[in-house]
N, C-alpha and C positions, 0 to 999 in steps of 0.2 A: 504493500500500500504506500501511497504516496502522500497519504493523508499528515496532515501536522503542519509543521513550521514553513517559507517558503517567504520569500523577498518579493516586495510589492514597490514600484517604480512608477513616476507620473512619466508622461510624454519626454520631456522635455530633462528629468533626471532632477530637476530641482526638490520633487521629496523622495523620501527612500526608507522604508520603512518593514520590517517582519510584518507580514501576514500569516492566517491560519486557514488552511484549504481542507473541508470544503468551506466556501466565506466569499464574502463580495469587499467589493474598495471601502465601501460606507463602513462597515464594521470594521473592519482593519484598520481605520482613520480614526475613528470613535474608542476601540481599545486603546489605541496607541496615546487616546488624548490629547490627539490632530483637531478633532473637530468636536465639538458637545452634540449632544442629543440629536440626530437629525430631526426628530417632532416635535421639539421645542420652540413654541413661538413661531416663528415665521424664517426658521432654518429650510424648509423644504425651498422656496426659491431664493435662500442667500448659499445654499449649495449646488447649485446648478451646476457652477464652475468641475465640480467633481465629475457629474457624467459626460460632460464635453470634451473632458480630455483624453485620452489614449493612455492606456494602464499596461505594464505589463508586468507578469508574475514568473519567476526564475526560482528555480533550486538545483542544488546537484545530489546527485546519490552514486551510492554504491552499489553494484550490482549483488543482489545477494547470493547468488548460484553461479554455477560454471556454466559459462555462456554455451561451450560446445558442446554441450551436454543435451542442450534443448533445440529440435529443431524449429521450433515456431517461438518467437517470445512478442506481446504487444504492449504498444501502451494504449489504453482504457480511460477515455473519461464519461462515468455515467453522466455527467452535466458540465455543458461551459455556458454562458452566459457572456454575451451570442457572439459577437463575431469576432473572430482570431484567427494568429496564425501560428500555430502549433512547430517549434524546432527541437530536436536536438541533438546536441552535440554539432550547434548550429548549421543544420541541415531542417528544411521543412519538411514536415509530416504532410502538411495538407493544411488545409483551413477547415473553422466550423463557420456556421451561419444561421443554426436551430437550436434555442435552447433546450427543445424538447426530444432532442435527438441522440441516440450513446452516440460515441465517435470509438473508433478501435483503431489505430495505427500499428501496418507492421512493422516493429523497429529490430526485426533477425538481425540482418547485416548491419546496423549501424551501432547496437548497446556496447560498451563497453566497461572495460571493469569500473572506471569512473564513468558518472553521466553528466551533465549539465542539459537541464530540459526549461524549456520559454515558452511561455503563453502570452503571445502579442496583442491586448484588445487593440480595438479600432471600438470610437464611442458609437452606443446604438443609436444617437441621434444624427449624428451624420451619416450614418451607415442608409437611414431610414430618410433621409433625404436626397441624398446620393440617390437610390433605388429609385425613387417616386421622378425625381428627377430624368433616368436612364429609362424611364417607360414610357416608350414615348408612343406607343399603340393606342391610346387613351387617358385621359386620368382618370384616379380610382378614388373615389371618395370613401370618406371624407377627407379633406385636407389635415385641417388640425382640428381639436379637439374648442368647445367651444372658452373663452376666453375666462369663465368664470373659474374653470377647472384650473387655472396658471396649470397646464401641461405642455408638450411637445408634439410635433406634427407627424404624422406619417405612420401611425406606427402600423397599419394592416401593411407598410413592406418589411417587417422582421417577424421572423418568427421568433418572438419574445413575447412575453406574459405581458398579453394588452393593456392591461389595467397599471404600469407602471410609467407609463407617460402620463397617467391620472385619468381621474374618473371620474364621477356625481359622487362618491361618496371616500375617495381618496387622494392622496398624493402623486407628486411624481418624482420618483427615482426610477431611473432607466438604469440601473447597477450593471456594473460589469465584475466578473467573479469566475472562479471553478466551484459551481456551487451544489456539484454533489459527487459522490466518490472517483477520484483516482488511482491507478493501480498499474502496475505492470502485471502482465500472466505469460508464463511460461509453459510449454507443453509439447508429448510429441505426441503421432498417432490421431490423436481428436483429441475434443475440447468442448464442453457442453456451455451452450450459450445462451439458450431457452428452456423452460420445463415449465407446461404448462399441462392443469387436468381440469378435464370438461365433465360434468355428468351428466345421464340422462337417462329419464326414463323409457322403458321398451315394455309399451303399453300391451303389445300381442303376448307376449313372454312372462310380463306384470312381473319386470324384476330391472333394477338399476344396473347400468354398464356404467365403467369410467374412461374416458378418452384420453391418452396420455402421449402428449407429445413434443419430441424431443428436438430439439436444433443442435447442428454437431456444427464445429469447424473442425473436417477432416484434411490433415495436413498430408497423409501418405497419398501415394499415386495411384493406389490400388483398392481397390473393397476393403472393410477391415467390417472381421466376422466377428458376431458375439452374441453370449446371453445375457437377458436382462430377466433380473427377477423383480415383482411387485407382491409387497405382503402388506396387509391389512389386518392385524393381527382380530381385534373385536371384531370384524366382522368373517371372522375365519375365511379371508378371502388369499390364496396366495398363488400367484401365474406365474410361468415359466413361458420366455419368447425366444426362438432364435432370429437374431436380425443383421441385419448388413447394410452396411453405412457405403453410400459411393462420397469419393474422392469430393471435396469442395465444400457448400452447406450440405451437408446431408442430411437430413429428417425421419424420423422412426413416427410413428401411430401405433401406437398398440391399443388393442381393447379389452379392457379387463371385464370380464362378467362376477358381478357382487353372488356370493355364494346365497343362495334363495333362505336356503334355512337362518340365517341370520337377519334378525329384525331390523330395518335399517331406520335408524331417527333421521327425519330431515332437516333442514336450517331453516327457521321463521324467523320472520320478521319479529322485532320487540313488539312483545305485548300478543302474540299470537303462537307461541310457543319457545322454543327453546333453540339454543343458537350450536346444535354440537358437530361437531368434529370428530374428524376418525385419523389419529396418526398413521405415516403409510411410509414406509422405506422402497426405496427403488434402487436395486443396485446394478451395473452394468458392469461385464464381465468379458472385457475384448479379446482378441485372439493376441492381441502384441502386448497382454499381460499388464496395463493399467487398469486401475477399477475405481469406480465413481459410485460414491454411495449418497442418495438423495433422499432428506426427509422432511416432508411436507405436511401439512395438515390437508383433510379434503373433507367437504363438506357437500351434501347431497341436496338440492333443489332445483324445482323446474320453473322456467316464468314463460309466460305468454302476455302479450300486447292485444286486447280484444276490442275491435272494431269488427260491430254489428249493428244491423238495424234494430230498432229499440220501437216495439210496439206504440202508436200513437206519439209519434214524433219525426220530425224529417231529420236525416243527418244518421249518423253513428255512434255508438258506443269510444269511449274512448279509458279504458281501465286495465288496470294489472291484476294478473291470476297467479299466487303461489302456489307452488304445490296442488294447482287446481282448484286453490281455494280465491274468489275475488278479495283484494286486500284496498282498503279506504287510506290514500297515502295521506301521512298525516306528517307534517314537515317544515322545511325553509330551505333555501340556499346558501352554501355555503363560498365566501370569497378568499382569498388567501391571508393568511392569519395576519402575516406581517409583509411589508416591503420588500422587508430584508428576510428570503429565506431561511441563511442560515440561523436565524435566531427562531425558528419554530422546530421545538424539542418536540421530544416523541410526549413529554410533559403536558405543555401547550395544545397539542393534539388530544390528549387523553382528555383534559380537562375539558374541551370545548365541544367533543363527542358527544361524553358523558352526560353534560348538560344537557344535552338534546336530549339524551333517551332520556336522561331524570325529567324530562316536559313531556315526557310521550310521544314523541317524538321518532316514527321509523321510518321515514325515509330526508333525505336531504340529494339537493342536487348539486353538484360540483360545477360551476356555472364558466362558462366558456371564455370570459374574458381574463381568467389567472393561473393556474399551473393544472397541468396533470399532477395530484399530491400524489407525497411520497408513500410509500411502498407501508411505512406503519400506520397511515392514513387509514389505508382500506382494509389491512389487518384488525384494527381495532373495531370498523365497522362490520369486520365477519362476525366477531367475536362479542357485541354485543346489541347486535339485531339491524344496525341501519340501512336500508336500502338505498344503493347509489343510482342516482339518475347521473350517467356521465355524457358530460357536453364534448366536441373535440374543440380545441382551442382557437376560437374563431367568434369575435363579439362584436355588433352594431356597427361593421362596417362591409364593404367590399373588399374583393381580394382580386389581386392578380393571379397571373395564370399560364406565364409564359414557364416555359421548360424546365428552367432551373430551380423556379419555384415547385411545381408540381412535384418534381422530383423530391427534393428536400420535404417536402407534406409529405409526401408514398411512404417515403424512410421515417420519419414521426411515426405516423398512423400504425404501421407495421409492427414497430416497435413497442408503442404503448400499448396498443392492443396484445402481443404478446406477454408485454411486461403484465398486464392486467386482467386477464381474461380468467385467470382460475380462482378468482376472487366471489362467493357466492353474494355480498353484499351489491356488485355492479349489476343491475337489470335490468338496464338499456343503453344503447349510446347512442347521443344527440349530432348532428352533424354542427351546428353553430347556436349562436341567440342570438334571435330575432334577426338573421339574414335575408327569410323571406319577406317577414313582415317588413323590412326594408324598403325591398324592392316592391312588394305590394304598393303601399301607403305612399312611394315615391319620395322617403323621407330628405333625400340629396338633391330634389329638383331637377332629377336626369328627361331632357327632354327628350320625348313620345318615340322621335326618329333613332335616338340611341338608345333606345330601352332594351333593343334584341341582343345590343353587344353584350350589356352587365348579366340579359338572361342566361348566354350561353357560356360566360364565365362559371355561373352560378351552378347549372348543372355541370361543367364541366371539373369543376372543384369539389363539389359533395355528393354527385349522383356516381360520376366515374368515374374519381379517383374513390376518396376516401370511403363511398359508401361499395363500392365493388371488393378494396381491403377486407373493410369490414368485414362483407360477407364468405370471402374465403378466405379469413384466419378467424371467425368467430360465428358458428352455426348456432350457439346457445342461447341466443338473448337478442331480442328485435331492436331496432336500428329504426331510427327516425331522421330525416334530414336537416332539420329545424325545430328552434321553440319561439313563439307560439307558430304550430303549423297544424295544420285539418288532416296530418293525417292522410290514410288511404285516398280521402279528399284531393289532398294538395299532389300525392303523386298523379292519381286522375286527369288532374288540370295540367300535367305537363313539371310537376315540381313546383311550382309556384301559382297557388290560388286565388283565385280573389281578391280574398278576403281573410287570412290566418288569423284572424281573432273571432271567426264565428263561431256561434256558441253548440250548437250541434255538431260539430267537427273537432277529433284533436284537444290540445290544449289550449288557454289565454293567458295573457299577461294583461292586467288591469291597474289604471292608477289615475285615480281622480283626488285633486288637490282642493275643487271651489267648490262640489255638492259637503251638504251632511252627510259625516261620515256613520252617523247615529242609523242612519235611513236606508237596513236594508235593499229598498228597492232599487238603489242605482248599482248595485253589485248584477255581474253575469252573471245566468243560471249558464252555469259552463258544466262542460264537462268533468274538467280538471284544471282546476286553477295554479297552474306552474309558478306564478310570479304576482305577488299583487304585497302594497306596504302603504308605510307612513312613515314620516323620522321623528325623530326623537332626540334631545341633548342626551350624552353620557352623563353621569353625576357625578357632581362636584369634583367629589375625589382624584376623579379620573383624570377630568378638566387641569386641575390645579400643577398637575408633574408636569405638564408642558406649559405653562403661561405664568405670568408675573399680574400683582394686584392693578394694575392700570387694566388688564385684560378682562374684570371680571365686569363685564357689563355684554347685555346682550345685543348692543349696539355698538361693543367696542372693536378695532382695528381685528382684532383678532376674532370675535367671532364672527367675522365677515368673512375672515380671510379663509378659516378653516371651513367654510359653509362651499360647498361646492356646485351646489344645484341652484339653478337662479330661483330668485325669490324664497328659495327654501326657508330662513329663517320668519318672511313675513307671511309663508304658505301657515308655518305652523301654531302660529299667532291667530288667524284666521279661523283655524280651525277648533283652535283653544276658545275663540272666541264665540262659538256657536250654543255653545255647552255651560260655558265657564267665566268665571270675574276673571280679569286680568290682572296680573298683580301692577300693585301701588306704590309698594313700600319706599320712602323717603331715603331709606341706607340702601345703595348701589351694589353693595353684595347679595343683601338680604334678597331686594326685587329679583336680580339674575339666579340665585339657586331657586326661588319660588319659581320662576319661567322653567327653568330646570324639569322641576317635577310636575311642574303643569304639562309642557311636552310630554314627556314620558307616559302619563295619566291617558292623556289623549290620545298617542300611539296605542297604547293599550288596550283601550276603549274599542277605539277603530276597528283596530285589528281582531278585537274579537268580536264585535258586531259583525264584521265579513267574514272570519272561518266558520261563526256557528253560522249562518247563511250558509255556506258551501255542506257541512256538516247535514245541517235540514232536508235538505237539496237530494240526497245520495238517491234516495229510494222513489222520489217522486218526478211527475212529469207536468208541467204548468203550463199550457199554450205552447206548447213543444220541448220545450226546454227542463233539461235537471239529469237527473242521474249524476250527479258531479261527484265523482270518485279520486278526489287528489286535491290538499291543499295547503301548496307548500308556499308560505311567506317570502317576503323579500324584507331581509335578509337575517343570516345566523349569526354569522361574529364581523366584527369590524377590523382593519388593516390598520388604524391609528385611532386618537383621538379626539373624536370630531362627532359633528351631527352627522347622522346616516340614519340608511331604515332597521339599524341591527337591533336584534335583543340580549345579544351577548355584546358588553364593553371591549375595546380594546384589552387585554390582560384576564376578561372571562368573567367580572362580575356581569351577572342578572341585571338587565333594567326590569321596569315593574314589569314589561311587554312579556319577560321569559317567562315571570312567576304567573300572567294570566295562560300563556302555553298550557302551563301543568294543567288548569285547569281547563281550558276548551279543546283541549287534543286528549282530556281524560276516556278511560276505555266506555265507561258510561258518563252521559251526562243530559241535564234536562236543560232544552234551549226555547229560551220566549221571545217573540216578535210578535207585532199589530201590526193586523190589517183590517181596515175601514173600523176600526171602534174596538174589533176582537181582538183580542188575547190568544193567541193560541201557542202551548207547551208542545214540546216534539217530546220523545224520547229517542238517545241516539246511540245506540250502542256499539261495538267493535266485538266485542265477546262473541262467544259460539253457538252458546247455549240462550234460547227464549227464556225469559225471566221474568216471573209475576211480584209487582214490586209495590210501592206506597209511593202517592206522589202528593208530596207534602208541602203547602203553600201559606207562604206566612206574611198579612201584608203590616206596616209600622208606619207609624207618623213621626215624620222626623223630628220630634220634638220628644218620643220615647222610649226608651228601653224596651218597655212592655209591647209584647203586638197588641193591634187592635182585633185583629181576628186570623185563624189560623183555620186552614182548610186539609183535611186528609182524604186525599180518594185514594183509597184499596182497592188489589188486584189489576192492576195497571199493567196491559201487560207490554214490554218493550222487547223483539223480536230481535235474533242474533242478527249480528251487523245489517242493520240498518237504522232508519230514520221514519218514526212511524209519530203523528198526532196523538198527543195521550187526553189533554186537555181543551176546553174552550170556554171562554164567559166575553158575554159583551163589557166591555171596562167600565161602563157607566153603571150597571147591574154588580160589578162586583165592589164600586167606590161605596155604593145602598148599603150592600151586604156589611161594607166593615164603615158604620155608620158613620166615624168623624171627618172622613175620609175624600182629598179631594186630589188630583190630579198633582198639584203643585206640593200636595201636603203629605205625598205617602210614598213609598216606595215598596218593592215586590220580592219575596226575596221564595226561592223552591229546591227544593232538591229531594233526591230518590233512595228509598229505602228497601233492605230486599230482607230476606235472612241471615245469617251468621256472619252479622253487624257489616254489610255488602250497602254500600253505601255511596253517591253521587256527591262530587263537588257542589256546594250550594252555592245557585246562581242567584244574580240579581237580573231586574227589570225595571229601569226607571221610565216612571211616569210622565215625566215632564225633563228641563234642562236644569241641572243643578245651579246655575246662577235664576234661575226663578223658585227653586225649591223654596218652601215654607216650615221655618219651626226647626230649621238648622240651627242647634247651638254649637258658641267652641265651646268645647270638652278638654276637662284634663286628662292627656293619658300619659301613662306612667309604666313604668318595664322595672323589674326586678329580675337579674339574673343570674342561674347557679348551673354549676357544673355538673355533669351526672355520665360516668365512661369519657367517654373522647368527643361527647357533644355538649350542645349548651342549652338551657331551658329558657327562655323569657315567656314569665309572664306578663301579661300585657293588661293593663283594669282603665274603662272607660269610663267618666261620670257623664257622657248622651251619644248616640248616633254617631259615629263617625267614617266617612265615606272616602276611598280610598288610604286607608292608614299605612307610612311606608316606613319601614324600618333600614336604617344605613350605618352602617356599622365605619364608615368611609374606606380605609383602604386596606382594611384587616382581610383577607382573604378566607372565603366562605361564601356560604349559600344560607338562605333561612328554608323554613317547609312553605311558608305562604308569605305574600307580601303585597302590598297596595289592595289590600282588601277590605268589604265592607262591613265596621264592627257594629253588630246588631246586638251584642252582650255585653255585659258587665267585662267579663272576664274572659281572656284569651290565651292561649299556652301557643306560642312558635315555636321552635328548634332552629339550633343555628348547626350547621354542619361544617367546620373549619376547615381550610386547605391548607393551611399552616401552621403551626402550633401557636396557642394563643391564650389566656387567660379571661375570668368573670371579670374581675377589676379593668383589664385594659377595651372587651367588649363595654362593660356598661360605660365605663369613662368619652368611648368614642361613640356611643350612640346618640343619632338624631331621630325623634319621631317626629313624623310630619302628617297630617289629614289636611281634606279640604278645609277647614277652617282657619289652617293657619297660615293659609296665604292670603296676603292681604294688601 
């Protein structure tokens, strides 16, 4: 390995500094205590100077083996970042130009017992202007990025992680680095380069095969014979193959048949079974007497993509089948954690998973504009239920398409998809986002006479290249060309539809900033809702590590600067405004954390007025439309510290948006909406099993503790995974029922009771906007906290009503069980879950509670 220490050089040799590979310049500038923080303040454009220049990274080694010993030896790097010129023993290897691409160099005849090896950047922003410039067949839009974003132009000509020329909801560092393993490999005979296993089921037979295949670099001139043995010990499965590798890439298939009499568990999804795996050794026994022993985990499940016609409605189905079972995705998207690769540990990954499944959370999509992640990425989502929608890396713009490009894509595609393919968590892959819808909507003003050149770019980049890869290196798992696309639809239409955001077709992406976002009704009855949000400020905490006290205002230099979407900060003002007082407060800190949590409140709000809609939605058909089987948020965790639409903070704390997660993506839950005057309660299940339940409905005047009247209907019955009506009352008849009781003065609050203590998050249902509520007092709440194991208890006691209560511990790391929710009792017990080690004294000392009343 080449991994560790290695000398890092600007253009021009004026700095000169130890770097650490795998690592980008930024980091290496920032350890070295070259440069402070790059998210501090407004360092993202007082650093520019760093991606503009030309980097290069030098070490020498020593050869550890005897050179003549081996007739093949290369050098390997799983990742460069992006464009270079690879030497040594200053002799060129070759160039890279794909971040997403391994590179393998043969250096047989050049290693010797000393090495000296060079990695020459060239900056990716001239690189990416250069390119756009040398295309002179068309131009490809968009040029640059819009001007709020302070990003860089060009970037659909590098194949580099699109999102770091910036984005709506991030920065721009265009890094240059070796940012994931380097290595020399030595070998004679062959050399295993791939291993990947497919399963599937053999419906005639009713017995699971495993697909196992192998990629060889065969260096001899002639066949090279051998046995390969595969043992699966628990499933008493053990096969014997003889096979023969020709001279060059050679490739093996072998099929193993799972022995019948052994029970095979399959891998579900979180929340709908158990995620297991079966250790399996493969070992390969060549005739020239080396042997390769491979041990992998393999995990058994089937998916299908099901577009059908759907009784009483135009259009198709648009849904996933595990295991044969239809599965309601319940989810977000995911962006890359950080800027800077090398600083997302397998830690950072765990934490930010985790959290997802802790909200209920199975599936997430790896969204197109940031990296193919790393390899413990999709391990940890085997291993504890997430299901991956994989995008290939291709976001909101056009692409070129001449030869060299194409080529360089083929080699990506090929590669990640091998890298990837044996992973059960991946169950689909996307060709881009929102490419068609692009080209649909006309979002670059391409006139009418040139629309046919960008169409046959477009099929010629995702239909025959990467989607033809696709199909013959990955028979297991359906392929889509686009998100939002129709689907079976949009291939119909030629690849490109209409209309990709129709609602009977496919998936949408939705995002309305000036309707109520209170008002169900402007929400799609879609399908599957891939993409749909609102932003939010991070809290305080978060804010503070990158900004100085002149910044704390929500109109100061800096949160303008960091706000990246236009109008974003006065979008979400607006919509605070719908609902809610605006804060007042005279002290300029106090006002800015109130906007703080008002945001958040909002986003919250929002976001779960629109997934329980999607939720409702699954099992019914309304004027054509519903059946909506997928509702994955935008978005999961954020790349820095800023407004965005995430629910995970930079560093993984919870905004309140995550903690409402838990509860509307819970396995049961009971969801309320009006229409014309009615009330009506769904029950919404995810479970297996039909369930006769209590549906308990309690309504309060916000002026009491006490309800004013509480309603139980038993034997309710709520039907496995789906979305069925349990309740209905006209709202003026049930304001009578609970007599003091008036619109402005009461609030709703319901939730579902089963047997052995089987129980539904308790929802609310507000009657009116809480800046018109009536009989709102402030309340003193108060927390008392003790230790108990390795967690933490707060009690929490209210003297009235308190709506949205959020608890913030600021930067202690941790998760609580509930947060930003509505106290209808005296008394309330949370749990704090720590990430760190921490004590009662330093929790209670840092605690801030906050309700609607105390923004003022």
């Amino acid at each position: 390995s080449l991994r560790g220490s290695w000398r890092l050089r600007s253009g021009n040799g004026s700095v000169s500094l130890r770097a650490e590979v795998p690592g980008c310049v930024h980091t290496a500038l920032l350890r070295r205590g070259l440069i402070q923080d790059p998210y501090y303040r407004f360092n993202d454009v007082m650093y520019r100077w760093i991606s503009l220049d030309n980097w290069t990274y030098s070490r020498t080694f020593k050869t550890p083996f005897d050179v003549r010993k081996w007739q093949k030896v290369n050098l390997v790097f799983e990742g460069v970042d992006t464009v270079a010129q690879i030497l040594l023993n200053n002799v060129t290897l070759g160039r890279t130009d794909n971040m997403f691409n391994r590179y393998s160099f043969d250096i047989t005849s050049l290693i010797q017992e000393v090495n000296s090896v060079e990695v020459r950047f060239l900056s990716a922003i001239s690189y990416a202007a250069e390119q756009s410039r040398c295309h002179k067949a068309h131009s490809i839009p968009p040029a640059c990025p819009p001007p709020v974003q302070k990003g860089e132009c060009h970037v659909n000509f590098i194949r580099k992680e699109q999102c770091s020329f910036s984005w709506d909801w991030g920065p721009s560092f265009p890094t240059q680095g070796i940012w994931k393993d380097v290595r020399i490999e030595a070998y004679n005979h062959y050399h295993l380069i791939y291993f990947a296993l497919t399963p599937f089921f053999v419906k005639g037979a009713q017995q699971w095969c495993l697909e196992i295949e192998s990629i060889f670099d065969v260096v001899s001139s002639k066949p090279v014979a051998g046995l390969v043995t595969v043992n699966i010990p628990k499933l008493q499965t053990q096969q014997r193959f003889s096979v023969k590798l020709q001279p060059g890439e050679g490739s093996i298939v072998l099929l193993v048949n799972i022995n019948k009499s052994s029970a095979v568990e399959a891998w579900w999804p979180n929340g709908h079974g158990k995620q297991t795996g079966y250790n399996m050794t493969t070992t390969f026994i060549m005739e020239a007497g080396c042997q390769i022993e491979k041990f992998s985990k393999v995990y058994f499940r089937t998916v299908e993509l099901v577009q059908e016609p759907i009784p009483g409605s135009p259009g198709l189905s648009f849904y996933f089948r595990i295991n044969g079972r239809p599965i309601f995705f319940k989810g977000s998207n995911w962006i890359p954690a950080d800027s800077f690769q090398d600083r997302v540990t397998s830690d950072t990954l765990r934490l930010l998973l985790k959290s997802a499944a802790d909200a209920n959370m199975n599936a997430l999509r790896v969204w197109g504009g940031g990296v193919y992640e790393q390899d413990e990425f999709y391990d940890i989502c085997d291993e504890i239920g997430i299901m991956i929608w994989q995008d290939f890396m291709f976001a909101c713009a056009l692409y070129p398409t001449d030869q060299n490009y194409l080529e360089s894509v083929r080699a990506e595609v090929s590669h990640q998809v091998r890298r990837l393919k044996s992973h059960p968590s991946i169950i689909l892959w996307s060709g881009n986002n929102e490419n068609e819808a692009a080209i649909a909507s006309n979002w670059f003003s391409i006139p009418d006479a040139d629309r046919e050149v960008f169409i046959k770019d477009y099929i010629t980049l995702y239909v025959k290249n990467i989607r033809e890869i696709v199909l013959s290196e990955d028979k297991s798992r359906p392929f889509i060309a686009s998100s939002p696309t129709n689907g079976l639809e949009s291939v119909k239409e030629g690849w490109l539809s209409q209309d990709p955001y129709d609602t009977h077709y496919g998936d949408t992406h939705f995002y309305d900033y000036s309707n109520d976002c209170w008002n169900w009704t402007v929400y799609p009855k879609t399908r599957f809702a891939s993409e749909y949000g609102f932003q939010s400020w991070p809290s305080f905490s978060t804010i503070e590590k990158v900004s100085s006290p002149e910044d704390w205002s929500y109109t100061s230099n800096f949160s303008l600067h960091r706000q990246h979407h236009e109008d974003g900060n006065i979008l979400m003002l607006q919509e605070i405004g719908h609902h809610f007082k605006l804060p007042q407060s005279p002290d300029p800190v106090k006002k800015f954390k109130d906007t703080i949590y008002l945001t958040q409140v909002m986003q919250a709000q929002c976001i779960k007025t629109e997934t329980e809609f999607y939720r409702f939605s699954q099992s019914e058909i309304i004027k054509g439309e519903g059946h909506t089987m997928g509702a994955l948020y935008w978005q999961l965790n954020d790349i820095w510290q800023a407004p965005s639409w995430a629910s995970l903070e930079y560093g993984g704390k919870w905004k309140l948006l995550h903690y409402f997660a838990q509860n509307f993506f819970a396995p049961l839950l009971p969801v309320a909406y009006e229409d014309k005057g009615l009330l009506h309660i769904y029950g919404v299940s995810d479970l297996h099993v039909d369930l006769k339940l209590t549906l308990r409905v309690v309504v309060h005047t916000w002026s009491s503790l006490e309800p004013v009247c509480t309603l139980a209907k038993e034997g309710v019955t709520v039907k496995a995974q789906s979305a069925v009506p349990i309740y209905k009352e006209d709202i003026s008849d049930l304001l009578e029922r609970c007599r003091n009781c008036t619109r402005k003065s009461c609030v709703i609050t319901f939730c579902l009771l089963g047997e052995d203590g089987l129980r539904s998050p308790t929802n609310h249902y507000f009657l009116s906007s809480l800046k018109d509520a009536v009989g709102l007092e402030k309340t003193q709440l108060s927390a008392c906290v003790s230790q108990q194991d390795d967690i933490y208890i707060f009690v929490l006691q209210t003297t009235a009503i308190a709506p949205f209560v959020s608890l913030d511990v600021g930067s202690i790391k941790g998760r609580f069980s509930d947060n930003g929710f509505l106290m209808t009792e005296k008394k309330k017990v949370v749990v704090f879950y720590p990430w760190e080690p921490t004590s009662a004294e330093e929790l209670e000392s840092s605690l801030t509670l906050t309700s609607l009343l105390d923004v003022v």
